[in-house]
Each structure stands twice: as C-alpha cells, then as structure tokens.
Residue, then its C-alpha position, 0 to 999 in steps of 0.5 A: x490533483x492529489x488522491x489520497x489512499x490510506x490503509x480502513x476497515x472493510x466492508x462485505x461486498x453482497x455480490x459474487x463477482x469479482x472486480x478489479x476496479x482502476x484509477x487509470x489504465x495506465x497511470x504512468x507516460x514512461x518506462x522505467x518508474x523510478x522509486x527511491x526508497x528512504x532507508x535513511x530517515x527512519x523511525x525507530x522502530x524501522x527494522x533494515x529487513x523491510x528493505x528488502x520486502x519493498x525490493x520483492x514487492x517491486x519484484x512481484x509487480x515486474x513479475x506480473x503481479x495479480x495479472x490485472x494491469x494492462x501493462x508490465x511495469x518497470x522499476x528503476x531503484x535511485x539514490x535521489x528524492x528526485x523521482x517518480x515514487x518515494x517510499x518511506x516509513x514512520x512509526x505510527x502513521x495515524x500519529x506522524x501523517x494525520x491519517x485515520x487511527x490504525x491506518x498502516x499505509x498510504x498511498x498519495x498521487x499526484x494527477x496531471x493530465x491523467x497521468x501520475x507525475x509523482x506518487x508518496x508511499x508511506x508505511x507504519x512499523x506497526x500498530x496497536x492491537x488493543x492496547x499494546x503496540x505490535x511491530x510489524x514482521x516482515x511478511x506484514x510489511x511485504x503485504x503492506x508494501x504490494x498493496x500499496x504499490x499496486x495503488x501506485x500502479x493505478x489499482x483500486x481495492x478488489x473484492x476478490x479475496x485472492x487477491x492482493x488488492x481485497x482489503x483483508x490480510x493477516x500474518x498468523x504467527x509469533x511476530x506480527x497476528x495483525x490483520x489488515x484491512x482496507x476500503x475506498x472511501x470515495x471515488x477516484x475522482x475524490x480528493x481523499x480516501x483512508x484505509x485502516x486495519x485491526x487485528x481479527x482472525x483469520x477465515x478462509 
C-alpha cells in the first residue's frame, strides 16, 4: 500500500486539545533506518547547504524530536539507493511530481504488513509567492525536512501550534518570508493525501 503525504493549506481546529495523531506506533521492524540523501540529481536551483539541514533534521529526531514517538529512531546515512528512505529534491514539486500547486514536500510510504518497508521524501527549492518565484533558505528546508521525516517516522499532523508536526511555519527574514502549511486530506487508511502552502504573516 502506498500513502501519500504532501506539503496544504491549513484548516483551524475549533477544539483546544492538543493531538498527536500516528500512522502507526511504530512504523519500522528494525534499527537503524537507513536514508540515502540524493545530492547528485539535483535541480538547479539546489543549493549544497540543504545537505546539511537534512543531517540536522535526521539529528533532531535522534535526539527526541517533538517527544511524541514511542520509540528513539536511528539513522544510518548510504551511498546507495538500496534503502529505507530516499530524500531528494526538485525544482517545483507542483511541476516535476504532479502534486498540488504550491506543494513543497511530500512524503510517500510503502505499507506491507503494517509496517513501512520503504519511504520517498521529495522536497522543492522553493515556490512561487504571488507571482515571483522565491528560493527556499536554509531554516525553510530544516523545517520543510523535520516535518517531513516526522511523517516517515509514522507521525501525522498535530494541532499543537508548538510543534513540529502543526501544519503552519514561516521564515521571517530577507531570504525565504514563506509560510508553510499542511493538512491531511484523509485518513491513514487512504491512498492519498496533499499538503500545500502560501506565503502569510506570522502570528504568535
């Protein structure tokens, strides 16, 4: 079974309690997940820096992330295509993977048995905001990158502003104003579900 979770305009949640909803407890039968990051089939916007934000994104979760998985993953970084996640990026992932406009990551698992035996990570360089097209900063592809290996780790949104799993984030400063926002659009159960963003202001 293949689950599709993409970066979609937010809905507010009328109820104050927090949630921290699961595609499954524990989504992977073995430690550690091995990721291989493609630096080498790149778009040409891909700037060598985002390299290093998926290794502190793979760091933060090792680390304990946002304290809601039931176990502590482990990464092991390969040269090889062979392995658990893949993680690669494209110039506009509305254009080049057929997902919603202004999508700027997805995240697609394979399913057998209740377990993930395989998982695609694909994030954009950036996105238009209005009619320009704006390059994603460093801090925007960290966030992008968290939340969406927190998806490979079997999470699903939360509604808890704080964390890294709500569907709402922005970079305020000079190279990336671009807020992101994410929802489910289904159950885990589905086949599909799409996540997009566009650029707002900030509120605390």
């Amino acid at each position: 079974m293949l689950l599709l979770i993409v970066l979609i305009l937010p809905v507010t949640s009328a109820t104050s309690d927090y949630n921290y909803p699961k595609i499954f407890d524990h989504p992977w039968d073995h430690s550690p997940i091995t990721v291989y990051i493609d630096n080498k089939s790149v778009p040409p916007h891909y700037n060598p820096s985002y390299y290093i934000q998926i290794e502190k994104a793979l760091n933060y979760w090792e680390d304990g992330g946002n304290g809601k998985l039931n176990y502590t993953p482990a990464f092991k970084i390969v040269d090889s295509d062979n392995t658990d996640i893949i993680i690669r990026w494209v110039e506009n992932l509305g254009k080049n993977e057929s997902a919603p406009p202004k999508a700027s990551g997805s995240t697609i698992p394979q399913i057998e048995n209740g377990r993930f035996v395989h998982v695609d990570v694909v994030l954009g360089v950036g996105n238009y905001q209005g009619a320009k097209w704006i390059q994603y900063g460093d801090e925007t592809m960290l966030f992008i990158a968290e939340h969406e290996l927190g998806h490979a780790l079997g999470l699903e949104h939360s509604n808890d502003k704080q964390d890294i799993m709500y569907p709402t984030y922005e970079h305020i400063g000079n190279i990336s104003p671009f807020l992101l926002n994410q929802i489910a659009d289904g159950h885990p159960t589905l086949k599909g579900r799409v996540c997009k963003g566009r650029p707002l202001l900030f509120r605390e």
